[in-house]
C-alpha positions in Angstrom: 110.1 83.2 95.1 107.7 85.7 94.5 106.0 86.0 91.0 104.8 89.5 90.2 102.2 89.9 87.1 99.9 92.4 85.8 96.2 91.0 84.5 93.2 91.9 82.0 90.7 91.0 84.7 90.1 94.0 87.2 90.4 97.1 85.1 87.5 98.7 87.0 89.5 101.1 88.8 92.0 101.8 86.4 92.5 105.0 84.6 93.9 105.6 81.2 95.0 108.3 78.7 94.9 107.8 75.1 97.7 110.0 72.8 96.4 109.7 69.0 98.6 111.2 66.5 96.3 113.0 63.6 98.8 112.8 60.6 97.8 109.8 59.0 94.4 109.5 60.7 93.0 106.9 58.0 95.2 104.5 60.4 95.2 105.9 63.7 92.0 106.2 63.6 91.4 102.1 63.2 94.2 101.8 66.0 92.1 104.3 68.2 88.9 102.3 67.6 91.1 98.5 68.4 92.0 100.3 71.3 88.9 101.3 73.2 87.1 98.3 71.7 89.6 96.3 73.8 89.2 98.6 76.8 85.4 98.2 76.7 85.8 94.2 76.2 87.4 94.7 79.5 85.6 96.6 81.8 87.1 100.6 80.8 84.3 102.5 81.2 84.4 104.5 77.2 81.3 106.5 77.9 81.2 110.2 77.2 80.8 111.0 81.6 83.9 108.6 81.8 86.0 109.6 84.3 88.4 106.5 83.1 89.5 106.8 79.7 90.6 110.3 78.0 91.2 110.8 74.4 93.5 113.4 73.3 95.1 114.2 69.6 98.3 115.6 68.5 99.2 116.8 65.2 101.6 114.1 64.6 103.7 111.3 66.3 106.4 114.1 66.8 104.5 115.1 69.5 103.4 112.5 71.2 106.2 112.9 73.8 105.4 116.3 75.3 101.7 115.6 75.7 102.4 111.9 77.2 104.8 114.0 79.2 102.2 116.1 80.5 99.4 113.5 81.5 101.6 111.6 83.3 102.8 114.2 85.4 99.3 115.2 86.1 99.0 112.1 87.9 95.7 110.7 87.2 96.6 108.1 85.1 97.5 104.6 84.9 98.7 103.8 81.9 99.0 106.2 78.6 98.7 104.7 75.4 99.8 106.3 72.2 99.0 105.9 69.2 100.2 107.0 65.6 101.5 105.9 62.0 104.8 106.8 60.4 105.0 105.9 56.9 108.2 105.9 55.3 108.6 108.4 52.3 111.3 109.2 50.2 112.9 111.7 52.4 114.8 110.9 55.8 112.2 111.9 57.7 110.8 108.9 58.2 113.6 108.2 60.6 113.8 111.3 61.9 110.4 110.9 63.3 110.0 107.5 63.9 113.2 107.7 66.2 112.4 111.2 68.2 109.0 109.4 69.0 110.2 106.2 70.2 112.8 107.6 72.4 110.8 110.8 73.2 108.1 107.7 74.7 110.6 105.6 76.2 111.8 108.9 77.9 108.5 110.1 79.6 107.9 106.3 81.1 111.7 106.4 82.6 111.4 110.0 83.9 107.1 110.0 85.2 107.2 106.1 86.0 103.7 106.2 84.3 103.9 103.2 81.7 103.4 104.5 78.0 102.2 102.1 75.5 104.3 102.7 72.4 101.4 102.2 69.8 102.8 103.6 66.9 102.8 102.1 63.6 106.4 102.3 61.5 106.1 100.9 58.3 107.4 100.7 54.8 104.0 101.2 52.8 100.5 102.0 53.6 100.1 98.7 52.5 101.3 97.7 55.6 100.1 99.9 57.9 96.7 99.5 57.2 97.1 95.1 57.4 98.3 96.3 60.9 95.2 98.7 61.7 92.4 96.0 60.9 93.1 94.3 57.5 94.8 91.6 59.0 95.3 92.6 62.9 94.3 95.9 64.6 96.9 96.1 66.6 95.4 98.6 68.6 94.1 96.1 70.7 97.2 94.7 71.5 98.0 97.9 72.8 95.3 98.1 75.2 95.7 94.6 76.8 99.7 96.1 77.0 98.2 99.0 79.0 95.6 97.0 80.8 98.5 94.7 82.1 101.0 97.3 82.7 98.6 99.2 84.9 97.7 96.0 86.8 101.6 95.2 87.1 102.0 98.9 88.3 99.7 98.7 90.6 100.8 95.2 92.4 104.4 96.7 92.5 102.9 99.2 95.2 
């Protein structure tokens, strides 16, 4: 029997696209900094000449989708993390949004075969969303040890 895992030890040759959605920015901002903390922590070159981490923004997590869509066709990368907060409100758009970007996400990764780290933040209050950012947990590096395994999972499946 053959056991198949991705690690966090050899990321030296991996490379990685980051999606951050702007709206809300007080959060993905914190997420964005989790994240290539992380990255750094584990050997992701985050350097300005990096040729193995890119940053890109979007106006919101509605369009995270098309632009993960478009990295990972390009075929340079890994792994694409992105990153974003949708806050409920008092209108349905909350759900609207929150359930376009999921699926949009999960989409991309089926159709590219590029993992995408879904790394956006849906919560009730601001409250929460910012105990999620780095209150309590900055989940954004969670989200880069789930891209730093998935791209050394993705790369052992070869």
């Amino acid at each position: 029997m053959a056991t198949i895992e991705g690690t966090f030890k050899d990321s030296s040759d991996l490379r990685i696209a980051i999606v951050v959605a702007r709206f809300n920015d007080l959060i993905s901002n914190k997420l964005l900094s989790g994240c290539i903390d992380c990255l750094s922590r584990h050997g992701i070159d985050i350097s300005e000449t990096s040729d193995q981490l890119d940053v890109t923004w979007v106006p919101g997590a509605f369009e995270l989708p098309i632009i993960s869509q478009a990295l990972a066709r390009k075929g340079q990368y890994e792994v694409v993390i992105t990153l974003g907060a949708v806050i409920r409100g008092d209108t349905p758009h909350f759900d609207v949004v929150a359930s376009e970007a999921s699926k949009g996400i999960a989409a991309v990764s089926r159709e590219t075969g590029v993992p995408i780290i879904f790394g956006v933040l849906t919560t009730d209050t601001m409250q929460q969303a910012l105990e999620r950012a780095g209150i309590k947990n900055n989940l954004g590096w969670n989200y880069a040890l789930q891209a730093l395994e998935m791209g050394s999972l993705m790369k052992a499946l070869k």
